[in-house]
N, C-alpha and C positions, 0 to 999 in steps of 0.2 A: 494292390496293383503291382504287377512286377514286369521287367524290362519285357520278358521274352513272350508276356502275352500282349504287352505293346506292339511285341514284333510282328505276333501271329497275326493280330487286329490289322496290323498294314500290311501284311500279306492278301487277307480277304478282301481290303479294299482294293489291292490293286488287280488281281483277278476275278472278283465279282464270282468266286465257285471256290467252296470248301475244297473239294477236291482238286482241284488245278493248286490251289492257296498249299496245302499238305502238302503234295508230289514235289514244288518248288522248293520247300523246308524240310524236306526230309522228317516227314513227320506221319504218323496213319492219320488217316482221315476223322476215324473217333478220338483221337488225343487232340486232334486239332478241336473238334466240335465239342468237347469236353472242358477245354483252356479257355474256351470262348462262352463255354456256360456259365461259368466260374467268373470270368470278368463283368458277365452280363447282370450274373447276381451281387456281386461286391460291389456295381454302379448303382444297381436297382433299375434300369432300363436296358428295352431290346436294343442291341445295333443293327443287326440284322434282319431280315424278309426274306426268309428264306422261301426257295419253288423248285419245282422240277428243273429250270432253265440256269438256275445259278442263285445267288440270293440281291439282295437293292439293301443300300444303304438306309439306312434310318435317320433322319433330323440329327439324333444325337451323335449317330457313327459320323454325322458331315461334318458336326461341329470340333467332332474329337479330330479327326483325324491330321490337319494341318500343328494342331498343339502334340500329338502325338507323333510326329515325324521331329517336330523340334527338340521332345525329349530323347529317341533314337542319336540323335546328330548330338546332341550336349554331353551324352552317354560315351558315345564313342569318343568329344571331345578328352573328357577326365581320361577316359585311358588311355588316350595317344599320351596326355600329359604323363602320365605316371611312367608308362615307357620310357618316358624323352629324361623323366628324373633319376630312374633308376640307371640308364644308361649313363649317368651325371657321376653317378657315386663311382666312389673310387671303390676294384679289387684289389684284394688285402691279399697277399699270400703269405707262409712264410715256411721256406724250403730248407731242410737239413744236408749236409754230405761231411762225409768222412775227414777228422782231423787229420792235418799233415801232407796234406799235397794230394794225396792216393786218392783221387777222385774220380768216378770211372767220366770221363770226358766223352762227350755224345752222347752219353744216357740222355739226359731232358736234350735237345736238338735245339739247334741256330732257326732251325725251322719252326719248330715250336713257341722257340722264344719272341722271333718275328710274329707270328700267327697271335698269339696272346696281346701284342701292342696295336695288331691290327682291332682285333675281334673286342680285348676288354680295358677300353681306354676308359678313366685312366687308371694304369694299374700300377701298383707297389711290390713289391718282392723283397722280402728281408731275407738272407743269407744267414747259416747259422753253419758253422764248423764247429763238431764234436766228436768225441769218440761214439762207437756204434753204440753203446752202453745206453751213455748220455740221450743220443739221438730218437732209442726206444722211450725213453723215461720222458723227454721229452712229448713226443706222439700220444703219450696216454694221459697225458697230465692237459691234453691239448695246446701245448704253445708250440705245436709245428702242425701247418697242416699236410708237410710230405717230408719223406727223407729217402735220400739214396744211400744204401747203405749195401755192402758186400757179406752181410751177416744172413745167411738164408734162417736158418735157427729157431724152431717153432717159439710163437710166441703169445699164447691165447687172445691179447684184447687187440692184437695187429693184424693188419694185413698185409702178406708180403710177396709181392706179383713180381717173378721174374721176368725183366724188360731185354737185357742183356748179356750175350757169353761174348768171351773174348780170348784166346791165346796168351801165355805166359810168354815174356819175351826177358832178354837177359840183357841187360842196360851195362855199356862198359864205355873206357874209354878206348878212342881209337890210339891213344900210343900204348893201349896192350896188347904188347908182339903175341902173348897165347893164347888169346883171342880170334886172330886171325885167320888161326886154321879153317879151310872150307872142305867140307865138314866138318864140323864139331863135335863130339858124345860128349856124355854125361862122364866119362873119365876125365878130359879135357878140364871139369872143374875139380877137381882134387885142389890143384895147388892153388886155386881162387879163392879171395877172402871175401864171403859176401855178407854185404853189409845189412844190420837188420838196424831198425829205430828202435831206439829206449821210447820212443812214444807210438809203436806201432799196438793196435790194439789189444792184438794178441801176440806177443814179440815168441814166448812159447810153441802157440799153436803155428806160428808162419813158418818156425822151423823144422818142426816135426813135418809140417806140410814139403815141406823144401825136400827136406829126408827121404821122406815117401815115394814122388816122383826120381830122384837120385838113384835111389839103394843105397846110399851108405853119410854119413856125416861128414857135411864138407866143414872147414874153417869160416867162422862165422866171427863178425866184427858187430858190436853192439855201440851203437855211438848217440848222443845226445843231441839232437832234435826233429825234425820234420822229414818226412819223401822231401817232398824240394830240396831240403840241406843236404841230404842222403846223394842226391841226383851232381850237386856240388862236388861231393868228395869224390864222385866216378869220374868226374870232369878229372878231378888230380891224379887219377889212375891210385886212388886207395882200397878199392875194389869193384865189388860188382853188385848188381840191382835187381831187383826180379820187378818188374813190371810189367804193367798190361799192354797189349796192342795198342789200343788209342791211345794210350801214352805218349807211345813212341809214335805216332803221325801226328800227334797234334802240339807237340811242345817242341821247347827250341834245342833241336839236336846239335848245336854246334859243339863238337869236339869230343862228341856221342858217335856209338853204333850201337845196334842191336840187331837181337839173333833172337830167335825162337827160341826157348826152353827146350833140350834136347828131345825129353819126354814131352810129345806132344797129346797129353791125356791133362798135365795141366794146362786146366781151364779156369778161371776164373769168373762168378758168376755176380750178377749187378742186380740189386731189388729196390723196385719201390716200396716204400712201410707207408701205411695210415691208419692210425685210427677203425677199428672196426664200427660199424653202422654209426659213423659220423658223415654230415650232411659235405659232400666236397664242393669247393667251386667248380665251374665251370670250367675253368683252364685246364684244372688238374684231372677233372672226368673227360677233356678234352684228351690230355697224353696219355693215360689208360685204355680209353678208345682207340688211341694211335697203336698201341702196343698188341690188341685185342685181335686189331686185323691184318698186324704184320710179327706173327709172334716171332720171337726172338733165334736167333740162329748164328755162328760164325760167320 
């Protein structure tokens, strides 16, 4: 005996017609009188009298029917309960971004983050800074279930969904008098020293990139440790920064400006990585479905 010919069973009793009993359950009339043959036979008695007019209950369908509404109800008890548990357990995430400061800011959203304490209480989130490298090796080895990573870069067991572009913007300090010219070109940086991290990922490829947009090889300062620390020595007017848009609105500019990248073709681009045909939570098929229907743009 199984639940849903229990259900069918209190469907015909409460309409006395196979067919009224089907139409209400979204069911054909023969699957209904089929489900109900089937019960009749695993009981070894008729429930039904069936006639032209509708069918009558049998001795035994009167008997059943009130223990049969009690199993309905205790049925649906257990899975309100298991709802109510699974709602109990804690979500686990654990989210990767780029070592050193360089983090694209407003990728995952305030909104988001809000929306996830509403939606998947109660939840955890472990942080994890590493190089891009790091961050892939991680994803495949599974101990991240997401990373933000500026690496677009085919990578067969990932996947890597562009969420983000952003404007190269040129981070200085306000007491650089050569700076200040309005408008700026790309000659304006010649005699600018701009500074690149000994921990940037690819300290190489950021300056051939730097290059590229330019045309020609500006004076580069390689210094030892983080974007943030990097963001410091701009503060002391030791040179200059190339960072992104959100950077510059969402961090503490004091004793900062920024300018656009004179070449405005660099762009900067922001990806989600996971795991290819791994099972996500929820939150994180949540921000992908955000991303889905408001695809990314300047």
């Amino acid at each position: 005996m199984e639940f849903r010919q229990i259900q069918y069973f209190l469907a015909i009793c409460k309409y006395r017609n196979i067919s009224h009993a089907a139409k209400a359950i979204h069911l054909s009339q023969q699957a209904l009188s089929k489900q109900i043959h089937e019960l009749e036979e695993e009981l070894g008695v008729s429930l039904f009298i069936r006639s032209t007019k509708g069918v009558e209950l049998t001795r035994y369908a009167q008997k059943l029917e009130a223990p049969a509404r009690q199993m309905l109800a205790k049925r649906d008890e257990i899975v309100q309960m298991i709802e109510d548990m699974k709602k109990e357990e804690v979500t686990h995430l654990r989210i990767g971004f780029i070592h050193g400061g360089f983090n694209p800011y407003g990728v995952i959203s305030t909104k988001s983050i809000f929306d996830w304490e509403q939606q998947y209480r109660p939840l955890e989130v472990d942080v994890f800074e590493r190089l891009p490298s790091a961050l892939e090796e991680m994803l495949e080895q599974e101990e991240l279930d997401l990373a933000v990573t500026i690496d677009g870069r085919a990578n067969p067991p990932l996947v890597k969904k562009l969420v983000s572009m952003e404007p190269a913007y040129i981070l200085f300090s306000n007491q650089n008098q050569a700076m200040q010219r309005d408008p700026f070109t790309a000659e304006d940086l010649r005699q600018q020293r701009i500074l690149i991290s000994q921990f940037d990922s690819w300290p190489q490829q950021a300056m051939e990139q730097i290059e590229h947009y330019l045309g020609f090889q500006p004076d580069y300062k390689i210094y030892h440790g983080n974007f943030d620390q990097g963001v410091e020595r701009v503060r002391q007017n030791e040179g200059i920064l190339i960072a992104g848009k959100n950077f510059c609105l969402s961090r503490n500019m004091k004793g900062l400006d920024a300018r656009r990248f004179p070449n405005e073709d660099f762009i900067f681009y922001h990806y989600l990585a996971y795991k290819s045909g791994r099972k996500l939570a929820k939150p994180i098929l949540s921000i992908l479905r955000q991303y889905e229907e408001s695809p990314p743009k300047l």
